[in-house]
N, C-alpha and C positions, 0 to 999 in steps of 0.2 A: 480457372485452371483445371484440367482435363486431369483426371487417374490415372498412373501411367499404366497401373498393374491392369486396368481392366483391358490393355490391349496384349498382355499377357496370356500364355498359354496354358493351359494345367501345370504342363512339363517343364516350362519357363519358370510358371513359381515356385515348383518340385526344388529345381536344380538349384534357384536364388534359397531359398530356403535350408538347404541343405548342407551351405557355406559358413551358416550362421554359428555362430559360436556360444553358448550360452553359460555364462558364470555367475556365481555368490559375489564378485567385486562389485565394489559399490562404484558406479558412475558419476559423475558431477557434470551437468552441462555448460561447456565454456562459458567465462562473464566477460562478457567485452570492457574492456578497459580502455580509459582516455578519457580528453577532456567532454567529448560528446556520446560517450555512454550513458546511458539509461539507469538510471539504477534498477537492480530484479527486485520486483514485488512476491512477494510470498503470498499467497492469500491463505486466512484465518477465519477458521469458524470462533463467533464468541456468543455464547448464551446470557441474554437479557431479559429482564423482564417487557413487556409489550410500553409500559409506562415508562420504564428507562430509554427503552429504543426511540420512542416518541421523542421526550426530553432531549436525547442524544441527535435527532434529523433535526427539529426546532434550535438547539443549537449552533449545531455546525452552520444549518442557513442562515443563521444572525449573520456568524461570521464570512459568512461569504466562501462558504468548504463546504466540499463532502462529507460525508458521515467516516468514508475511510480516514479523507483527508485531518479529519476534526479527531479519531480517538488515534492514530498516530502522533499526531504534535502533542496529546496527554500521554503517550507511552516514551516519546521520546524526550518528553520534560522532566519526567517522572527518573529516567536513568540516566538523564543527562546533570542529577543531584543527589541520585540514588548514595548514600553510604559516602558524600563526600562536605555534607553541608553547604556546599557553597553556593551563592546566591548564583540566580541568570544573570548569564553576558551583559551589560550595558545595551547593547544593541537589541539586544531580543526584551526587556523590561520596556524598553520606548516603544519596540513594535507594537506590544503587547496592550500597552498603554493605547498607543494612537485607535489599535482595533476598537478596545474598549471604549473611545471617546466617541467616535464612530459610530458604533453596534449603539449607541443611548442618544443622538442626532435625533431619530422617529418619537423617542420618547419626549424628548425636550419639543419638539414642534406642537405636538399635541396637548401638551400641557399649558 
C-alpha cells in the first residue's frame, strides 16, 4: 500500500492540516461488535524475574499456549472466583482435567 500523503504537496498538507481540530476529549476507537468480532487485545508490560519467565514459556508449551495465551487463562481464573468463592464451571474443571492428563502422557511413556 502506497502513502497517499507522499503524493501530497507542502500546501496540500498545510491546508489538510489546518482542518484539524485538536481537543483534551478522550477518544475511544470503535469495538466491532457481533458474533464475528475479535475481541481487543490490550497489550501489558508485566515484570518477571528471568526464572519466572522461563517457568512461565516451559509452561504454557506443556500446555499447548502462548506465554500471553497461558498468563491470561491464570488472570482470568483468578477473577472469574475472585471475592465470590465459588468453585469453576463443571465444564472448565474437565477441561482442565483432560489438559492435565494430557500434559503427564510423555511422562508416563518414559517411565
Amino acid at each position: 500500500m502506497t502513502d497517499p500523503f507522499m503524493d501530497m504537496s507542502p500546501a496540500e498538507i498545510a491546508a489538510m492540516t489546518e482542518r484539524l481540530v485538536f481537543t483534551d476529549e478522550p477518544f475511544e476507537v470503535p469495538i466491532e461488535t457481533g458474533p464475528n468480532a475479535a475481541p481487543v487485545m490490550i497489550p501489558r508490560s508485566v515484570k518477571i524475574t528471568r526464572e519466572l519467565d522461563k517457568a512461565c514459556k516451559n509452561r504454557a508449551a506443556n500446555l499447548g499456549m502462548s506465554q500471553s495465551e497461558y498468563i491470561r487463562s491464570l488472570i482470568e481464573r483468578d477473577i472469574a472466583t475472585a471475592g465470590t468463592g465459588e468453585p469453576r464451571p463443571p465444564w472448565v474443571r474437565e477441561l482442565l482435567a483432560v489438559i492435565a492428563h494430557h500434559e503427564n502422557d510423555d511422562h508416563r511413556k518414559a517411565s
